[in-house]
C-alpha positions, 0 to 999 in steps of 0.5 A: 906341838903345844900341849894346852894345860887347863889348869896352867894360867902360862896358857890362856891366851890373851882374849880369855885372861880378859875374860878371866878378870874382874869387872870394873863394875865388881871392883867399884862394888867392892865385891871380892870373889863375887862378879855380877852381871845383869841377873846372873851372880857367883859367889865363891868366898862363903864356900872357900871359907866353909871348905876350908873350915872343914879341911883345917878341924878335918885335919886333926883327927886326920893327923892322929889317925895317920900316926896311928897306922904308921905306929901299927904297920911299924910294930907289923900289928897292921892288917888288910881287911881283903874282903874290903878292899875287893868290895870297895875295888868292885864297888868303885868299878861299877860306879865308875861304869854307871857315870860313863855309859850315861 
């Protein structure tokens, strides 16, 4: 039995790694992270790079937050709002409901 993994490039089979390469016509462009095709283009690079830009100034303030509740569920000061999580739970619930019966 073979269990296919999308996300494993050890499954693609040899037609689509074909697929999956650049163009000569985007090597001879020197288009990195770009593939152009008649009228159709994608280009990923600005996005990889704005992504990263937010994850990495995202990171500090994350970091200091994180010391900041492990020091407080440390010292037993850290306190779970119930009525919170049962909304967020009942909310996520709910979303989750609307995007599968549509």
């Amino acid at each position: 039995m073979r269990i296919a993994d999308p996300n494993s490039s050890s499954n693609t089979l040899p037609a689509e790694t074909a697929a999956l390469q650049p163009t000569a016509h985007a090597q001879q462009n020197g288009a990195a992270g770009t593939t152009a095709s008649g009228s159709d283009r994608t280009e990923l690079s600005g996005l990889a790079d704005r992504l990263t830009e937010l994850l990495q100034g995202d990171s500090a303030s994350r970091a200091q937050r994180i010391a900041q509740l492990k020091e407080a569920v440390a010292n037993g000061t850290y306190h779970v709002d119930a009525a919170a999580v049962s909304r967020a739970l009942v909310n996520e619930a709910l979303s989750a409901a609307d995007s599968t019966s549509n």
